[in-house]
PQR file with spaces between the fields and no chain letter, atoms N, CA, C, O and H, PARSE charges and radii, in Angstrom:
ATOM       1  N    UNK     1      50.229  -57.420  -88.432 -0.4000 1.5000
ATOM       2  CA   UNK     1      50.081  -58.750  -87.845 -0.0000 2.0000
ATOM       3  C    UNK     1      48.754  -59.339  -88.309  0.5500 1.7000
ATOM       4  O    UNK     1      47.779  -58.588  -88.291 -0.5500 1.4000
ATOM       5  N    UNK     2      48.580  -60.802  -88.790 -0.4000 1.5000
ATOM       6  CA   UNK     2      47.243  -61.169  -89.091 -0.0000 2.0000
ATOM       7  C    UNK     2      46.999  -61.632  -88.357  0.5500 1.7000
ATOM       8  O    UNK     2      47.617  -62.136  -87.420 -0.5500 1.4000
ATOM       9  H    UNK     2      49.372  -61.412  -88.805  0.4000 1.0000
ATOM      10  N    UNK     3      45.377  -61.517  -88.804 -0.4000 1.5000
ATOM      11  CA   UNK     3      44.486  -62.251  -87.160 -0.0000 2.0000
ATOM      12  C    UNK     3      44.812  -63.074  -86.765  0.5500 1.7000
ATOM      13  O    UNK     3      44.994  -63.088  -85.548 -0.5500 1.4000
ATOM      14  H    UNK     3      44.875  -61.107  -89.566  0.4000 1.0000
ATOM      15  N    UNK     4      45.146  -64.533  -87.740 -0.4000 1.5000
ATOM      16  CA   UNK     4      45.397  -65.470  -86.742 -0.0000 2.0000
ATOM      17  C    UNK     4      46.829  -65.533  -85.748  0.5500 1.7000
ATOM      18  O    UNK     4      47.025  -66.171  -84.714 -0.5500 1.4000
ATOM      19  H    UNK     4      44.998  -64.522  -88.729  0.4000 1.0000
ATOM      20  N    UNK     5      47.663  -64.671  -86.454 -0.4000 1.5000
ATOM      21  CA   UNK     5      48.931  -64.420  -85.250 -0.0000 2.0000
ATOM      22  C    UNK     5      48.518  -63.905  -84.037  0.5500 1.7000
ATOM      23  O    UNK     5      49.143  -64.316  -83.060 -0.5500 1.4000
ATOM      24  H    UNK     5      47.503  -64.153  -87.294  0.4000 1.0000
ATOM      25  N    UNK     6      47.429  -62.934  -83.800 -0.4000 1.5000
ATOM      26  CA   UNK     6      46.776  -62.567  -82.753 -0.0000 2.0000
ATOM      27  C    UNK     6      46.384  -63.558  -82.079  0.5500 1.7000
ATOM      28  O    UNK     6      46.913  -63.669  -80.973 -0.5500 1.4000
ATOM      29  H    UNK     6      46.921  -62.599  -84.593  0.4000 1.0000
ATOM      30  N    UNK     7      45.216  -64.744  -82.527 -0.4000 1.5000
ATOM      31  CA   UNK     7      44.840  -65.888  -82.101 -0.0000 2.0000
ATOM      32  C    UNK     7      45.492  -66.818  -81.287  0.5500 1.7000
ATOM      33  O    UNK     7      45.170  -67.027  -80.118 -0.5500 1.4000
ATOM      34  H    UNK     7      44.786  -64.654  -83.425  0.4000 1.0000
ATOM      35  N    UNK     8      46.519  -67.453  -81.953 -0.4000 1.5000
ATOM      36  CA   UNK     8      47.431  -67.565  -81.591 -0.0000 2.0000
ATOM      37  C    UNK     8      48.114  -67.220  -80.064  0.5500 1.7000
ATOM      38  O    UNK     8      47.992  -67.757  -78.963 -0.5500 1.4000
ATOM      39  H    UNK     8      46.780  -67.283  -82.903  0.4000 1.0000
ATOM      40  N    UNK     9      48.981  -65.920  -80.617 -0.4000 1.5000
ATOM      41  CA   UNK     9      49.273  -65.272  -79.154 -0.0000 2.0000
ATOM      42  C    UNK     9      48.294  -65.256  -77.998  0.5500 1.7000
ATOM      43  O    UNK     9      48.691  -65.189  -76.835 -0.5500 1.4000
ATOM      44  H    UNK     9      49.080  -65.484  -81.511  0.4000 1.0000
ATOM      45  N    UNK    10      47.345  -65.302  -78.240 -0.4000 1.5000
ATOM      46  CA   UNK    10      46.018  -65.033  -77.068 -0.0000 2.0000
ATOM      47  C    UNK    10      46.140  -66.376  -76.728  0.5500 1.7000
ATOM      48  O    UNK    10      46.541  -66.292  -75.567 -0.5500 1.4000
ATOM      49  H    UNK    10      47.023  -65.357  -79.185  0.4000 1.0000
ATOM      50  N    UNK    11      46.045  -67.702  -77.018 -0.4000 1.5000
ATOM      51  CA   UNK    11      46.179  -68.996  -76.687 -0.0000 2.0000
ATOM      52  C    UNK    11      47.297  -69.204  -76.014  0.5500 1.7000
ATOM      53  O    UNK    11      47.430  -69.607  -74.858 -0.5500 1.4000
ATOM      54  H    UNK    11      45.719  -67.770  -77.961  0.4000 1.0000
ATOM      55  N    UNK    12      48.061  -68.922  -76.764 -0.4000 1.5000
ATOM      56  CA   UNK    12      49.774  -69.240  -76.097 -0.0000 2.0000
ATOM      57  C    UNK    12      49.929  -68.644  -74.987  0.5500 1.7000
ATOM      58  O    UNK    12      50.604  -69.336  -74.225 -0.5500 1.4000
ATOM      59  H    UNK    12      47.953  -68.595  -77.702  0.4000 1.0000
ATOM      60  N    UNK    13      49.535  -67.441  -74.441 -0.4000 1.5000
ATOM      61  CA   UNK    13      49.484  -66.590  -72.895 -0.0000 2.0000
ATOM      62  C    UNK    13      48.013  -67.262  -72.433  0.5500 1.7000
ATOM      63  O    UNK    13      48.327  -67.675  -71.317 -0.5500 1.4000
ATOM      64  H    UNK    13      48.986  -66.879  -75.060  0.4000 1.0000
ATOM      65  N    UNK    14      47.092  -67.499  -72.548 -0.4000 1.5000
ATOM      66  CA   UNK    14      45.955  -67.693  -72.170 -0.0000 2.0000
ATOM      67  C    UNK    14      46.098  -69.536  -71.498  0.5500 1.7000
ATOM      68  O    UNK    14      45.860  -69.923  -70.353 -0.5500 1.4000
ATOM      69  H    UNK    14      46.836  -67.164  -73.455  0.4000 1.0000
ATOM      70  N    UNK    15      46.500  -70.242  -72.542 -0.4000 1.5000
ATOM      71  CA   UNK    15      46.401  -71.439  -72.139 -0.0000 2.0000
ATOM      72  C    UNK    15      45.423  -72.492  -72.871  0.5500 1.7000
ATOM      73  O    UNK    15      44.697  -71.755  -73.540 -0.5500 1.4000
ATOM      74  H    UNK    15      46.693  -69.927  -73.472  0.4000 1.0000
ATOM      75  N    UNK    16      45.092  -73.569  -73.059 -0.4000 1.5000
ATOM      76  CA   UNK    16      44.645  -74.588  -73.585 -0.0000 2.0000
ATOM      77  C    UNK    16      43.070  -74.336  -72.795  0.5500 1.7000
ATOM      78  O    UNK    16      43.018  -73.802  -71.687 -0.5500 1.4000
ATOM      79  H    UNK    16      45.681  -74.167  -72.516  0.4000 1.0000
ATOM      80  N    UNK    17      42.134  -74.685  -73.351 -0.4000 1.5000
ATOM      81  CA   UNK    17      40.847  -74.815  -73.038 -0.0000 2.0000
ATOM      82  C    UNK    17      40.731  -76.111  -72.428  0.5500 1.7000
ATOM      83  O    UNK    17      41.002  -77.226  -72.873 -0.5500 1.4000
ATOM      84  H    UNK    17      42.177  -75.119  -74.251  0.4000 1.0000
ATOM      85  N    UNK    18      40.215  -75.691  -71.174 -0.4000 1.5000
ATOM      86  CA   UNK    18      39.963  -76.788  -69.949 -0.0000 2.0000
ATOM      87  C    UNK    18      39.057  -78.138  -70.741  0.5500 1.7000
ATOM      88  O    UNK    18      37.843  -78.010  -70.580 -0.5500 1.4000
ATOM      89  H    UNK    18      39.995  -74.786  -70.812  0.4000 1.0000
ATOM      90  N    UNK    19      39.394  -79.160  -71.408 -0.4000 1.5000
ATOM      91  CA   UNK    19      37.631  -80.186  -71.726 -0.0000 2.0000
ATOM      92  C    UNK    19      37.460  -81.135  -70.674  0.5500 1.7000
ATOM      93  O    UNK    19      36.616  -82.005  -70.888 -0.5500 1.4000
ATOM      94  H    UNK    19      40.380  -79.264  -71.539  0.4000 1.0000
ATOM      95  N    UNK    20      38.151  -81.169  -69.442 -0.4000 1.5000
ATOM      96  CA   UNK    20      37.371  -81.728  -68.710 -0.0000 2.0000
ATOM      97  C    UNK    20      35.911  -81.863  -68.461  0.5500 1.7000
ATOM      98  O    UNK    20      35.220  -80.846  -68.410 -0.5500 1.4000
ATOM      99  H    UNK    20      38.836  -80.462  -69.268  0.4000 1.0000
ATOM     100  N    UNK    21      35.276  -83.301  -68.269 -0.4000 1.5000
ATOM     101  CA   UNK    21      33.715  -83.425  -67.901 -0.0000 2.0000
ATOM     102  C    UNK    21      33.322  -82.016  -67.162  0.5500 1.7000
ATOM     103  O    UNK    21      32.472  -81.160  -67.407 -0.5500 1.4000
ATOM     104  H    UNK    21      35.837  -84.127  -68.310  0.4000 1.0000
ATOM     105  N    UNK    22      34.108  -82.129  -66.368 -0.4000 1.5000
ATOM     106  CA   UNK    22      33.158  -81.011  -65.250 -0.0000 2.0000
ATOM     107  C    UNK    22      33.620  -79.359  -66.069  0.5500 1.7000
ATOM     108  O    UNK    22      32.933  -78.486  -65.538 -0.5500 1.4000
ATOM     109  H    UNK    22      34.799  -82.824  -66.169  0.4000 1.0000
ATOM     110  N    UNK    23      34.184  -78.995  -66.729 -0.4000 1.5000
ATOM     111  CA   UNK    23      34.185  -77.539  -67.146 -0.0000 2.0000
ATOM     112  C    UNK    23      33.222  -77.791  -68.634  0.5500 1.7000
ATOM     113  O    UNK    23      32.854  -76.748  -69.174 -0.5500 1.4000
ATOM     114  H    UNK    23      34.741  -79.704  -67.161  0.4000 1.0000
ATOM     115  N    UNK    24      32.916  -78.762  -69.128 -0.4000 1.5000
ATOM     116  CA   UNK    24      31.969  -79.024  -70.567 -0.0000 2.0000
ATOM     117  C    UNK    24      30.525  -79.105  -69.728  0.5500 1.7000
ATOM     118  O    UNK    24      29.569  -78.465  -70.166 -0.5500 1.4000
ATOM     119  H    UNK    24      33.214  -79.609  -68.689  0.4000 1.0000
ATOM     120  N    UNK    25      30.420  -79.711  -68.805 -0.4000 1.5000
ATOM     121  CA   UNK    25      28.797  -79.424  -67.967 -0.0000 2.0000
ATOM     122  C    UNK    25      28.761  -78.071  -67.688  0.5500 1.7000
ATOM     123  O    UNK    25      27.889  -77.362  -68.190 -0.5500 1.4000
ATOM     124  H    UNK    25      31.197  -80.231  -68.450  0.4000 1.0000
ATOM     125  N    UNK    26      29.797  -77.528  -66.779 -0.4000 1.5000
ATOM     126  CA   UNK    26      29.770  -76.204  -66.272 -0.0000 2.0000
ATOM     127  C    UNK    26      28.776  -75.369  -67.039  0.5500 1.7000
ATOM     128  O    UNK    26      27.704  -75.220  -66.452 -0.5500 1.4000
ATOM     129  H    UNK    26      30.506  -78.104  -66.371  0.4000 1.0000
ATOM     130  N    UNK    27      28.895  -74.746  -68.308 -0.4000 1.5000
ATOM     131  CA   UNK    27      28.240  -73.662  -68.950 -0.0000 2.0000
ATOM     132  C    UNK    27      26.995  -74.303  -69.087  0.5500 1.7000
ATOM     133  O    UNK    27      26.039  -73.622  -68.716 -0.5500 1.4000
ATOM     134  H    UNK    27      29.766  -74.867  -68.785  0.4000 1.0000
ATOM     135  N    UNK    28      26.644  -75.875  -69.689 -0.4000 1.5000
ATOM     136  CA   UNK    28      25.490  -76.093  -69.540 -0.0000 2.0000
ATOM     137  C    UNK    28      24.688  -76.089  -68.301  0.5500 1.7000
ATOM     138  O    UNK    28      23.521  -75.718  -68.424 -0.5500 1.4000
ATOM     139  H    UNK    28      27.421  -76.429  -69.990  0.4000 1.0000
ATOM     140  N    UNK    29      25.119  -76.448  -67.083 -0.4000 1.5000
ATOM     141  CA   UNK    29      24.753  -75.478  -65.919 -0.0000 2.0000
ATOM     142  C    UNK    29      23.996  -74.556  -65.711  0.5500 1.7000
ATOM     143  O    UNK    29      22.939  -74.651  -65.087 -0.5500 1.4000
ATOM     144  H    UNK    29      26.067  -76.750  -66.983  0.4000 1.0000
ATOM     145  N    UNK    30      24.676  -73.039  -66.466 -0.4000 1.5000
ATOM     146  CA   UNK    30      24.320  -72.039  -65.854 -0.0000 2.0000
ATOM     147  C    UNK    30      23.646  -71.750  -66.974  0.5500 1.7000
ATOM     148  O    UNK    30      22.884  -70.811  -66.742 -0.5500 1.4000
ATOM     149  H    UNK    30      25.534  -72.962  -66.973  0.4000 1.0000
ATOM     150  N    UNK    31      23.546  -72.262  -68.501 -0.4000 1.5000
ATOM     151  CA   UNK    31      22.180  -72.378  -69.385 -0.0000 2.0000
ATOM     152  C    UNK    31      21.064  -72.562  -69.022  0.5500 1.7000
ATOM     153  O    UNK    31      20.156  -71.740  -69.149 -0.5500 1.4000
ATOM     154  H    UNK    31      24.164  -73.025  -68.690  0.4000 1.0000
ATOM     155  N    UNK    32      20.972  -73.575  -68.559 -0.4000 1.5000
ATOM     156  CA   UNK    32      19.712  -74.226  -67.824 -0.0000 2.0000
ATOM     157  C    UNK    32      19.016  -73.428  -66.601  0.5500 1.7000
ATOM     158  O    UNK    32      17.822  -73.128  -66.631 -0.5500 1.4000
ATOM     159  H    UNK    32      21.709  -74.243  -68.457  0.4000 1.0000
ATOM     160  N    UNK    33      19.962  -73.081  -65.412 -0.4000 1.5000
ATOM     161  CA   UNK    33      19.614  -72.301  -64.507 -0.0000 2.0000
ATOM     162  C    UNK    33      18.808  -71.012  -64.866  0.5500 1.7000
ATOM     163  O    UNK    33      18.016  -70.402  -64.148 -0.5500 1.4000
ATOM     164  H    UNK    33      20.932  -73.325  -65.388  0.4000 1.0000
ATOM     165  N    UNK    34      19.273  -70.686  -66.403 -0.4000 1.5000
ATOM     166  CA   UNK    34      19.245  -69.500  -67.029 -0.0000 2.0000
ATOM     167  C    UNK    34      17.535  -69.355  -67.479  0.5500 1.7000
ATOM     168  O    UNK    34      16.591  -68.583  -67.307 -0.5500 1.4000
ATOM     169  H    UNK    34      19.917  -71.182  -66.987  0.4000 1.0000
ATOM     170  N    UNK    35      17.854  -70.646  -68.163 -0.4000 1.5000
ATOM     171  CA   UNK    35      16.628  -70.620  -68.786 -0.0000 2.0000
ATOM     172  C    UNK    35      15.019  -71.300  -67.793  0.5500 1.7000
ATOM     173  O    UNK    35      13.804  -71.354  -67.983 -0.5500 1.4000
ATOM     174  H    UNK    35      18.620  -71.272  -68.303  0.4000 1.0000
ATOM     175  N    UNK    36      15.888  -71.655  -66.856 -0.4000 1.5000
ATOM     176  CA   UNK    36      14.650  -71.658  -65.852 -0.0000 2.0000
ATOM     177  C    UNK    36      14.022  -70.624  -65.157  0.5500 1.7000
ATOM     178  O    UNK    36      12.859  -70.676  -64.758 -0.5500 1.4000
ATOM     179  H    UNK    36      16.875  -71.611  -66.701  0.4000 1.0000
ATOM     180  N    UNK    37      14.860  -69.592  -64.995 -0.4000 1.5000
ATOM     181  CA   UNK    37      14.559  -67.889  -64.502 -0.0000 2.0000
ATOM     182  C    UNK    37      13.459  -67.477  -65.860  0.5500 1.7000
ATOM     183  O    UNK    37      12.411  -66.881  -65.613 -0.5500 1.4000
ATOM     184  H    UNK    37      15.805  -69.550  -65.319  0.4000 1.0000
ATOM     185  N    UNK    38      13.699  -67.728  -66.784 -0.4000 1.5000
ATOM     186  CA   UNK    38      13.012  -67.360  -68.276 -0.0000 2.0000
ATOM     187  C    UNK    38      11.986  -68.266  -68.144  0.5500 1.7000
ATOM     188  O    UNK    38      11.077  -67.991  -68.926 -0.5500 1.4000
ATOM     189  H    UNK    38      14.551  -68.212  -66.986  0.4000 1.0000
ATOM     190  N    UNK    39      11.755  -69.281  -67.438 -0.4000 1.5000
ATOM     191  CA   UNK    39      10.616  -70.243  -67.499 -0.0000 2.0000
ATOM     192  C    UNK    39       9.607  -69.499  -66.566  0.5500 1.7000
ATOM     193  O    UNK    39       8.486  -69.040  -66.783 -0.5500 1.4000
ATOM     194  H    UNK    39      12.494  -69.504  -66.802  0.4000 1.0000
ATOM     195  N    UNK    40      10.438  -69.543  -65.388 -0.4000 1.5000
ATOM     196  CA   UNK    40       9.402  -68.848  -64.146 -0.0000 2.0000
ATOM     197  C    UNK    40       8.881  -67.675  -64.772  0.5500 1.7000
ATOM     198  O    UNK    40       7.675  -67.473  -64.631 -0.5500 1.4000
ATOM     199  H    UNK    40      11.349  -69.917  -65.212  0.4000 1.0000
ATOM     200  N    UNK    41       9.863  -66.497  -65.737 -0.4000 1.5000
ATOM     201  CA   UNK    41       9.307  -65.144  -65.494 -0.0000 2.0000
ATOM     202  C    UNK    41       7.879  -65.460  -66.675  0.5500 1.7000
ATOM     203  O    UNK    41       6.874  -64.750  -66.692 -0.5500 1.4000
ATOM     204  H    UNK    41      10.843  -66.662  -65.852  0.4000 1.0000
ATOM     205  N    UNK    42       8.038  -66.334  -67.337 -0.4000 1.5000
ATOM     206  CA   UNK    42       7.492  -66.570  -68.647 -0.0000 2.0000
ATOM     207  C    UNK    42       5.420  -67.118  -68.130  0.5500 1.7000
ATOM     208  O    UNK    42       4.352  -66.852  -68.681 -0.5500 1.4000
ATOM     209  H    UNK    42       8.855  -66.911  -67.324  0.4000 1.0000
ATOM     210  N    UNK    43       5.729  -67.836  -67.018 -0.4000 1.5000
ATOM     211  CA   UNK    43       4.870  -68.416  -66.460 -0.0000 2.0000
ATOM     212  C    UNK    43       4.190  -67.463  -65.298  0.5500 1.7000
ATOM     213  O    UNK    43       3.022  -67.699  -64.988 -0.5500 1.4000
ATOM     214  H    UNK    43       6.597  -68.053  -66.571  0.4000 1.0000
ATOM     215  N    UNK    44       4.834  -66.494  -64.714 -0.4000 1.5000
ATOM     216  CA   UNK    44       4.197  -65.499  -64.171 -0.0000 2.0000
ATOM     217  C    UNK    44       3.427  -64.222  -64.951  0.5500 1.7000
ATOM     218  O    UNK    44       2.856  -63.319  -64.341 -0.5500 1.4000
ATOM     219  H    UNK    44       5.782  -66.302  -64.966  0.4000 1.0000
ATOM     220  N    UNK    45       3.529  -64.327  -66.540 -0.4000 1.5000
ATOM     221  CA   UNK    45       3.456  -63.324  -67.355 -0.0000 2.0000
ATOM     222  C    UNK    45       2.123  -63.910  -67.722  0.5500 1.7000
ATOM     223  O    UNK    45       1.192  -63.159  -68.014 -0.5500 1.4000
ATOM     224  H    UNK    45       3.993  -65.061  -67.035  0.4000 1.0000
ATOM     225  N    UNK    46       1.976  -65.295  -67.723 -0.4000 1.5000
ATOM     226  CA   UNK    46       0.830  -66.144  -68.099 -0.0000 2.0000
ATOM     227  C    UNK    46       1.441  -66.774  -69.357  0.5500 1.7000
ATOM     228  O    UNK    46       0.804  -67.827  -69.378 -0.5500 1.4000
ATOM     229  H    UNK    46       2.732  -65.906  -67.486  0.4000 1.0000
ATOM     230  N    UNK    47       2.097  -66.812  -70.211 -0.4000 1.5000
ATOM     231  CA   UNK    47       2.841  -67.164  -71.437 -0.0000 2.0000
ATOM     232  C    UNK    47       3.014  -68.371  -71.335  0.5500 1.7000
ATOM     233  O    UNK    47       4.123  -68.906  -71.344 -0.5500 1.4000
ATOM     234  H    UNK    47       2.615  -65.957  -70.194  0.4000 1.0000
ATOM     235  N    UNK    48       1.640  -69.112  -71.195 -0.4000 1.5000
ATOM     236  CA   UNK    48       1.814  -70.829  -71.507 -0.0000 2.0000
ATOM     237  C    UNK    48       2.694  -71.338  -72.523  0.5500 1.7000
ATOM     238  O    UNK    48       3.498  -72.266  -72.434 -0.5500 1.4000
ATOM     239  H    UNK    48       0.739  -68.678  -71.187  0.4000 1.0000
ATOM     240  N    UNK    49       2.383  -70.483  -73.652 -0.4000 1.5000
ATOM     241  CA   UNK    49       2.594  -70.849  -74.807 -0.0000 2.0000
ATOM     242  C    UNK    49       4.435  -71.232  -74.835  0.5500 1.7000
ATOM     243  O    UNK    49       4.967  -72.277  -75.207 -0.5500 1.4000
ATOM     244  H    UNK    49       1.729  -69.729  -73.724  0.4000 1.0000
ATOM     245  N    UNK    50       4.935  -70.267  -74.426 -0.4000 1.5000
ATOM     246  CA   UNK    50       6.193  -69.814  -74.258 -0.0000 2.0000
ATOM     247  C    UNK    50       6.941  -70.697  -73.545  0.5500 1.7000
ATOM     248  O    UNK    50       8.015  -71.254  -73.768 -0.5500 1.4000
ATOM     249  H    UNK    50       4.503  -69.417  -74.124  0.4000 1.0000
ATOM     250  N    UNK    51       5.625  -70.734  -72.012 -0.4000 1.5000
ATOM     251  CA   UNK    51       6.722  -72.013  -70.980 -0.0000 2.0000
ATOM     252  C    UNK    51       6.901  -73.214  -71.657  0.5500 1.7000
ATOM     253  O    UNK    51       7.715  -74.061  -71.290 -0.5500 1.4000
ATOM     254  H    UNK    51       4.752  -70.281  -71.830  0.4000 1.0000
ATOM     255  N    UNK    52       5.887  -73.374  -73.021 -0.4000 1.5000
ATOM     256  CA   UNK    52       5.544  -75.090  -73.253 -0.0000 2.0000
ATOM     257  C    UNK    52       6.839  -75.131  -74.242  0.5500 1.7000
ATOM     258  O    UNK    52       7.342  -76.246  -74.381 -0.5500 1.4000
ATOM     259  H    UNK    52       5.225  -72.686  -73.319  0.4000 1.0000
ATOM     260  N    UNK    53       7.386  -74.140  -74.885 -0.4000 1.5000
ATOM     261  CA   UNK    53       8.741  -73.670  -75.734 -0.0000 2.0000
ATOM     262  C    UNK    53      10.148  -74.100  -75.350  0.5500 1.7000
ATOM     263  O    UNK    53      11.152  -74.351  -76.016 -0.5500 1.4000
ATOM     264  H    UNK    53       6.977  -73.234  -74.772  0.4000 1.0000
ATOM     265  N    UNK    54       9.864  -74.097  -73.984 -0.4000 1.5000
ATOM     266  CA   UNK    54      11.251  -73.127  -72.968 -0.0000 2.0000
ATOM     267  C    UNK    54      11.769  -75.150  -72.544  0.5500 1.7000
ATOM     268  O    UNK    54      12.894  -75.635  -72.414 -0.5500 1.4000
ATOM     269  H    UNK    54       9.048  -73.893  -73.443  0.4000 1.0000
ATOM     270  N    UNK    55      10.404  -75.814  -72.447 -0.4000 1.5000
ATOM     271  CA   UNK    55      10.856  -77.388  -72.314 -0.0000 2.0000
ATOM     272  C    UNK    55      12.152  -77.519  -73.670  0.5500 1.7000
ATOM     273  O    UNK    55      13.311  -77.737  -73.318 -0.5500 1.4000
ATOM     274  H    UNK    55       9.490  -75.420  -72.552  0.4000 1.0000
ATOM     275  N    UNK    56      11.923  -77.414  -74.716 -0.4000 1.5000
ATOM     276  CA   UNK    56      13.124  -77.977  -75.689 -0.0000 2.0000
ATOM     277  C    UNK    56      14.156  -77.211  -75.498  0.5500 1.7000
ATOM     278  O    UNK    56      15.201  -77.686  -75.943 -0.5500 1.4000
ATOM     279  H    UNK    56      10.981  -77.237  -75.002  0.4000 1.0000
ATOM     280  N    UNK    57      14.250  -76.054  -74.926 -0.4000 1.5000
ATOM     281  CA   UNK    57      15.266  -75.262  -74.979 -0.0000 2.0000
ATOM     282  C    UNK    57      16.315  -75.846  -73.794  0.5500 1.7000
ATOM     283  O    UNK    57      17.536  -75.694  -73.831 -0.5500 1.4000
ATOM     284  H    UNK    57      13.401  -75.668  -74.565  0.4000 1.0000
ATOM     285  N    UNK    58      15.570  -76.547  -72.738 -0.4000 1.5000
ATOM     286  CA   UNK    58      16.069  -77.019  -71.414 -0.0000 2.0000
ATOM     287  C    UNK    58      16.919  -78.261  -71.967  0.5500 1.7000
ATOM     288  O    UNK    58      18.100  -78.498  -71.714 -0.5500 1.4000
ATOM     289  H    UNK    58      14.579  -76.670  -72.708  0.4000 1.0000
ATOM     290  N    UNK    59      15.991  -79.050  -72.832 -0.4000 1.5000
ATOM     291  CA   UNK    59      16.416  -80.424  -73.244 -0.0000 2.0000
ATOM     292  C    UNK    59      18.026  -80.145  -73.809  0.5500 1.7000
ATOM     293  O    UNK    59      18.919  -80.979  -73.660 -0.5500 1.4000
ATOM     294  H    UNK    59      15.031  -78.858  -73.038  0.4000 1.0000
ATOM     295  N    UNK    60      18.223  -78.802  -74.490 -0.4000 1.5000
ATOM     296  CA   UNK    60      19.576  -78.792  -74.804 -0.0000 2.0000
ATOM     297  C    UNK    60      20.360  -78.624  -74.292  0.5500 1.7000
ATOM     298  O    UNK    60      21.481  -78.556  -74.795 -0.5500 1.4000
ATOM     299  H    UNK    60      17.498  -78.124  -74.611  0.4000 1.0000
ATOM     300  N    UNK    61      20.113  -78.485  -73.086 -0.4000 1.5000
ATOM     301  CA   UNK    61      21.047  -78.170  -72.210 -0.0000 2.0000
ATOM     302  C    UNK    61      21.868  -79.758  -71.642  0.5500 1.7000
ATOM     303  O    UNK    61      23.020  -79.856  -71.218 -0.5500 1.4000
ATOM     304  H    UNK    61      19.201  -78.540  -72.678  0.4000 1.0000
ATOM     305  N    UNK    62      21.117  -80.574  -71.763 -0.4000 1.5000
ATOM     306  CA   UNK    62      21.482  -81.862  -71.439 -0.0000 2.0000
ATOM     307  C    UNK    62      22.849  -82.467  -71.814  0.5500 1.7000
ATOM     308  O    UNK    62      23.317  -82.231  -72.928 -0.5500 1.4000
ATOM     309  H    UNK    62      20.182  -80.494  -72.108  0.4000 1.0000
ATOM     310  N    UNK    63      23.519  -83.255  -70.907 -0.4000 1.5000
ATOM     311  CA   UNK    63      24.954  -83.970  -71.885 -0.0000 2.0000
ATOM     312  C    UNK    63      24.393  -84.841  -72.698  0.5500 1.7000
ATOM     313  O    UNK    63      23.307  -85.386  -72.502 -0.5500 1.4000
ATOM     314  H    UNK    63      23.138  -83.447  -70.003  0.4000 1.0000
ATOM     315  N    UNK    64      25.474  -85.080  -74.101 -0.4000 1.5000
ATOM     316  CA   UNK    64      24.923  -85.839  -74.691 -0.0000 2.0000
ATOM     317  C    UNK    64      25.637  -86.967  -74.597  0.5500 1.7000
ATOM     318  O    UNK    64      25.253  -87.989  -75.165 -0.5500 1.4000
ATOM     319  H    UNK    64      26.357  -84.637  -74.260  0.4000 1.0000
């Protein structure tokens, strides 16, 4: 069987990928949340440098 027949089958039982607004924010969500835990631990370590980093990383999290 080739991969993409696998692919395939996994879609066809699995189902269509949700693109509703609210499931396309969703993961950016829990990015952000993510990377704010990484901000705090970053800023308790003293790692200015790092927190001043962690701003563009947030910005991507944004809708566009």
């Amino acid at each position: 069987m080739a991969e993409d027949d696998g692919r395939a089958a996994f879609w066809e039982v699995y189902g269509r990928l949700d693109r509703s607004a609210a499931a396309v924010w969703r993961p950016r969500f829990y990015e952000a949340r993510h990377l704010g835990a990484i901000r705090l631990e970053r800023h308790r370590l003293g790692r200015a440098d790092a927190v001043r980093e962690s701003y563009g990383a947030m910005a991507g999290c944004s809708p566009s």
